[in-house]
C-alpha positions in Angstrom: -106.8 67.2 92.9 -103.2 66.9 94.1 -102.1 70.1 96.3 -98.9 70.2 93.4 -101.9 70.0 90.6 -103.3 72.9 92.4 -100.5 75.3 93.2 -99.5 75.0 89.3 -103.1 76.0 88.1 -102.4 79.0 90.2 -99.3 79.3 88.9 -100.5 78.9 85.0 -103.5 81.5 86.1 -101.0 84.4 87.1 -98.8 83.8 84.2 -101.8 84.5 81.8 -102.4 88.0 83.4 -99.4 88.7 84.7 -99.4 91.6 81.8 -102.2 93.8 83.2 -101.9 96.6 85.4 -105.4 98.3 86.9 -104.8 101.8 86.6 -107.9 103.2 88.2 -108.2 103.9 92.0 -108.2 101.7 94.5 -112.4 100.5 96.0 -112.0 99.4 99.2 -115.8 98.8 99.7 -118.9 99.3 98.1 -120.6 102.7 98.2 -123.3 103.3 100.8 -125.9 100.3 100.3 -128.4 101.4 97.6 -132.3 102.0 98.6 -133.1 99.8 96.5 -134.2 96.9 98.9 -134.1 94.6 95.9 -138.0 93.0 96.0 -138.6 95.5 93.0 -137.7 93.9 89.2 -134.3 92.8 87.9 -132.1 91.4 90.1 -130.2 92.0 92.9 -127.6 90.9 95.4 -127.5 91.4 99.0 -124.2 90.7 100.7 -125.3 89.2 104.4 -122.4 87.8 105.8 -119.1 88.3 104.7 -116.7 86.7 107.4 -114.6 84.2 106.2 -114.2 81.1 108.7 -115.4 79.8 112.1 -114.6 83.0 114.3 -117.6 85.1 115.1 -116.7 88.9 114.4 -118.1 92.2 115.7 -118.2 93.6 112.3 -119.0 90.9 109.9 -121.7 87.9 110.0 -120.8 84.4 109.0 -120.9 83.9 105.2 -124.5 84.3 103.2 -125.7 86.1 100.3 -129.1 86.6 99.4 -130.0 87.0 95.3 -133.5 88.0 94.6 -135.0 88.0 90.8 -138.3 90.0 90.6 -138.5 89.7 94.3 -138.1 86.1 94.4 -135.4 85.5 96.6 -132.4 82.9 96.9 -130.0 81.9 99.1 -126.4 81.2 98.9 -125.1 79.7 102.3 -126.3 80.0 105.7 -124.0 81.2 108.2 -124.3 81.4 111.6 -126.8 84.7 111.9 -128.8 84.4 108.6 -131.9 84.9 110.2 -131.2 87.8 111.5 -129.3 89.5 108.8 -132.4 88.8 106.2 -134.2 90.8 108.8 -132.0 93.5 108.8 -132.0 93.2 104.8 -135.8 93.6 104.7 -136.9 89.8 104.2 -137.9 87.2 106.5 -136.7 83.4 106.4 -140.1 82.1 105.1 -139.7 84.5 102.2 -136.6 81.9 101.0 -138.1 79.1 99.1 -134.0 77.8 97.6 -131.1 77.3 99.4 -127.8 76.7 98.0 -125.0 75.0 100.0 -121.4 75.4 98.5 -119.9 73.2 100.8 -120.9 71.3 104.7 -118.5 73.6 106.7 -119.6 74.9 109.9 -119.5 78.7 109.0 -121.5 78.2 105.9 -124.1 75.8 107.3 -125.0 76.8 111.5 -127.6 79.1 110.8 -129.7 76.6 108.8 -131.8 75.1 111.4 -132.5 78.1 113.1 -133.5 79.4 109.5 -136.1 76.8 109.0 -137.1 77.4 112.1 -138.3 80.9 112.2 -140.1 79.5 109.0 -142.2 77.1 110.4 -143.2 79.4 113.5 -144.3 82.0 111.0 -147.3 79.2 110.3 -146.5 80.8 106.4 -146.4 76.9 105.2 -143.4 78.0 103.3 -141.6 75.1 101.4 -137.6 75.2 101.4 -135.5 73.4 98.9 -132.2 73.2 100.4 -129.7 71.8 97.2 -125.8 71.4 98.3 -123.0 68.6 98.4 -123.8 65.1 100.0 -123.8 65.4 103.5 -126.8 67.8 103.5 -129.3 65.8 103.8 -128.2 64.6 107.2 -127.6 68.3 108.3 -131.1 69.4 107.0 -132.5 66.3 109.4 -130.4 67.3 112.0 -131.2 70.6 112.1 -135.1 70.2 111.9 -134.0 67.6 115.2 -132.9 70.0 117.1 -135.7 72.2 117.2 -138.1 69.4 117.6 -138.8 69.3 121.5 -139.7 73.4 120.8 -141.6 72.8 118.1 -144.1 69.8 120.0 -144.1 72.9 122.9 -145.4 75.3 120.2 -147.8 73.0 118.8 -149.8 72.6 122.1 -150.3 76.7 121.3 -149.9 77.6 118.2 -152.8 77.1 115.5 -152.4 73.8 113.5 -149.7 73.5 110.4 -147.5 71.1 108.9 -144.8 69.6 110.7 -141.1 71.4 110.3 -140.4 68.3 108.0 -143.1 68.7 105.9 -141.7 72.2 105.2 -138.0 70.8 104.0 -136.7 69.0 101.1 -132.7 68.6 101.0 -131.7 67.9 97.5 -128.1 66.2 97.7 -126.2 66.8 94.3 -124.9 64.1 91.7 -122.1 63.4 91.0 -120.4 66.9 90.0 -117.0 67.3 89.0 -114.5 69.6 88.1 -113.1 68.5 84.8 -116.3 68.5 82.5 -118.8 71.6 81.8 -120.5 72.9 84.7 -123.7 70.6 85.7 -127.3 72.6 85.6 -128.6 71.4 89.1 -131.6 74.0 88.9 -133.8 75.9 86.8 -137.2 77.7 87.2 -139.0 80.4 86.0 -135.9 83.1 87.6 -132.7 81.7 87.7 -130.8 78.6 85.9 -128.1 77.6 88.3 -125.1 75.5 86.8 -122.1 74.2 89.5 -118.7 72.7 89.1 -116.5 71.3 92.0 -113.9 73.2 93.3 -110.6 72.5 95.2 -111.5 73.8 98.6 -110.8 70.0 99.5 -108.1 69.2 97.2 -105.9 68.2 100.1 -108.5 65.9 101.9 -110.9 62.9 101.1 -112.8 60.8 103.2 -112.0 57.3 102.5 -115.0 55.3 103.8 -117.2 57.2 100.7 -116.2 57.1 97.2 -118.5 60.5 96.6 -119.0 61.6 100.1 -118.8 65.1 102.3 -115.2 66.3 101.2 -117.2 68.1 98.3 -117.2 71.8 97.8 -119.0 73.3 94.9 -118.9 76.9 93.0 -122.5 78.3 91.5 -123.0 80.5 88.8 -126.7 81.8 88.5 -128.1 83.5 85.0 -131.2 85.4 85.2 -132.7 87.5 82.3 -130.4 90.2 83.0 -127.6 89.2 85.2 -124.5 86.3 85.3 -123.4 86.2 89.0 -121.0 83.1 89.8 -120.3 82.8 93.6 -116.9 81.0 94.2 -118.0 79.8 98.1 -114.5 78.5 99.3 -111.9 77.4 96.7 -108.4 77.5 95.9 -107.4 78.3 92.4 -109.3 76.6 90.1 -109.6 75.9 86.2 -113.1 74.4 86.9 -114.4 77.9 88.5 -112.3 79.7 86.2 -114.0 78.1 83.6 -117.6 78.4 85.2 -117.3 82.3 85.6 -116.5 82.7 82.0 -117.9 85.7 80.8 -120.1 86.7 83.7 -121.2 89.7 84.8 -120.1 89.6 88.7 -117.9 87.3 90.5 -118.7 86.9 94.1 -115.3 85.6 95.6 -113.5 84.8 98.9 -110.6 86.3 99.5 -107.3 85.5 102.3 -104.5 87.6 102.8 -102.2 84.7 103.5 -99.5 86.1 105.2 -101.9 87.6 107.7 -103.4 84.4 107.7 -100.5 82.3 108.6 -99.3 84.9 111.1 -102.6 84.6 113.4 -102.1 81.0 113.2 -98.6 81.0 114.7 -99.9 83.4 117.1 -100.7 80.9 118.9 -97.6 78.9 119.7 -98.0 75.9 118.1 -95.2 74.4 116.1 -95.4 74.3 112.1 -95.1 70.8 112.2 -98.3 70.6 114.0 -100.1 73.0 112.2 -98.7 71.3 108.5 -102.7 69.9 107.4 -104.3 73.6 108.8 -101.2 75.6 106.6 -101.7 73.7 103.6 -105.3 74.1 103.8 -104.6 78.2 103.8 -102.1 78.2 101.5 -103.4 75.3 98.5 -107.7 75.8 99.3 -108.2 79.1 99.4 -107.7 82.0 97.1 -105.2 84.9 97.4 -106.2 88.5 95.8 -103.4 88.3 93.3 -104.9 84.6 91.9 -108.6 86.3 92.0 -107.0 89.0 89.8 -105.9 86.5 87.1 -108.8 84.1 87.2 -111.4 87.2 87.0 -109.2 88.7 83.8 -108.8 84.8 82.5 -112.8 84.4 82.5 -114.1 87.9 80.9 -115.8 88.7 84.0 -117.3 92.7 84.5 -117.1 93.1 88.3 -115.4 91.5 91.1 -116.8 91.6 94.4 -114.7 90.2 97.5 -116.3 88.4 100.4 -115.5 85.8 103.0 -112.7 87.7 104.3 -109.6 85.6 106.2 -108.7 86.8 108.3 -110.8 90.0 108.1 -110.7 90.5 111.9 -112.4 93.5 113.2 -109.2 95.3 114.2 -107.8 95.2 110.0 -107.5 98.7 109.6 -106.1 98.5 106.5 -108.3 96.8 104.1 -106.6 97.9 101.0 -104.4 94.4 100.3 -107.0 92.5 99.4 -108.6 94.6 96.4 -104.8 95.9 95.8 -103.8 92.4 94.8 -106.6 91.4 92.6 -105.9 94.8 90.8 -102.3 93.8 89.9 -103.9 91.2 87.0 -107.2 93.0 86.7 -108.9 95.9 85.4 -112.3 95.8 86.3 -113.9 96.9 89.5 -113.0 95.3 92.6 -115.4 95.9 95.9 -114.8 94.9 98.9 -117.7 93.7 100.5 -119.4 94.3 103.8 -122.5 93.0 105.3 -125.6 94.4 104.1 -124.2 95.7 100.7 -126.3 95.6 97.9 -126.0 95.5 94.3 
């Protein structure tokens, strides 16, 4: 997708809703998380990391969600941290048997290895399907490299088990785009999980592959009671747009551009310089006010904001980002934080 392409679907977006005004009060955040530690029936989302980008935070963990479906539990992203967070949510990592990868970025992928990890030293023999863009094999093998030389050290001690790659199977996607329905890439017993590309790359393609890494993908998981759809990165999009239709929650990122784009000239470097890095702000992510119109374009019942850019842990102010999704939408808007749970 051309960056003009894009900017006008956000443009066309807006000018849909621009006719709705949210009346009711302003929700910065979520109320105190529930007791509910989600391994009971229905199903239930746990908000792990909610940073936005490759800057480690006081405050917030790198981006992850976990999504659990009579206790079975799921994984959207693996930030730097996830380990520790499912710990601090009540799980361990060889209680994840999915992953889902939205796209190869470093924020949403570094705590993967240590994740399957902590799996294999918890001699569980727990089996993790990891599905995401192409590209993930080669971090799934990379990341069970790494820990290699520990693991033959812990063998010598450890009672027997199956080797860490016996434990992993990375499952890259097809051929998934953003013009046609929304592709089913998995379906058990739980969940049915359906995908569309979105234009978190819009600006960049590597050249060398015709369907390579520059992929980024949006997930929308039904269960018997629930429609979640979790955005991952994305600028506006008709594709996601149309993948959210009518669901019940709408996990999304969120910048507040201008905040954005002043921490970046913060640093002194010229415009010109910083052109690619702007763009990239400005065309692949998603500002509150085009969350507002997609979520009143697709139906959906709730919105709940994550991935927060900049969301440094000095913001005291945190109402922007729910303020402009509330210009073009009625529903509930939450602001996440980590450990929240719905």
């Amino acid at each position: 997708m051309l960056p003009g392409k894009a900017l006008l679907i956000g443009s066309t977006l807006l000018a849909a809703a621009s006719s709705i005004q949210a009346q009711q009060p302003i929700e910065t955040r979520s109320a105190a998380p529930a007791a509910q530690d989600g391994k009971g029936q229905g199903t239930r989302l746990i908000l792990l990391g909610t940073a936005g980008g490759p800057i480690i935070r006081k405050n917030r963990s790198q981006p992850a969600h976990l999504l659990t479906v009579d206790g079975k539990a799921y994984l959207i992203d693996a930030g730097d941290g996830v380990s520790r967070q499912l710990v601090k949510a009540g799980y361990q990592p060889f209680d994840i048997k999915s992953v889902f990868l939205t796209h190869l970025h470093m924020d949403h992928v570094n705590g993967l290895a240590p994740l399957l990890a902590f799996n294999w030293v918890s001699r569980r023999n727990n089996h993790i399907a990891i599905f995401g863009p192409p590209g993930t094999k080669a971090i799934v093998d990379a990341g069970i490299a790494y820990s290699a030389v520990p693991e033959a050290i812990f063998e010598l001690q450890f009672p027997p088990a199956p080797k860490m790659p016996d434990l992993v199977k990375a499952n890259e996607l097809g051929a998934i785009g953003a013009d046609g329905p929304p592709a089913t890439i998995y379906q058990d017993d739980k969940i049915r999980v359906s995908a569309v590309e979105n234009s978190h790359y819009s600006t960049i393609h590597l050249p060398q592959r015709a369907y390579g890494e520059d992929r980024s993908y949006s997930y929308r998981f039904d269960t018997p009671d629930l429609s979640i759809v979790f955005t991952g990165d994305t600028g506006a999009s008709e594709a996601v747009t149309r993948l959210a239709k009518g669901a019940d929650i709408l996990v999304t990122e969120v910048i507040d551009l201008d905040k954005q784009l002043s921490l970046l000239r913060a640093f002194g470097v010229p415009d010109e310089q910083l052109g690619p890095l702007i763009d990239h702000m400005k065309i692949e992510h998603i500002t509150p006010e085009q969350i507002g119109a997609m979520a009143t374009a697709a139906g959906v019942k709730k919105v709940i904001l994550t991935h927060v850019v900049p969301g440094a842990d000095e913001e005291a102010d945190l109402t922007p980002y729910v303020m402009g999704v509330k210009k073009y939408y009625k529903g509930p808007v939450i602001l996440g934080r980590d450990l929240d749970k719905f």
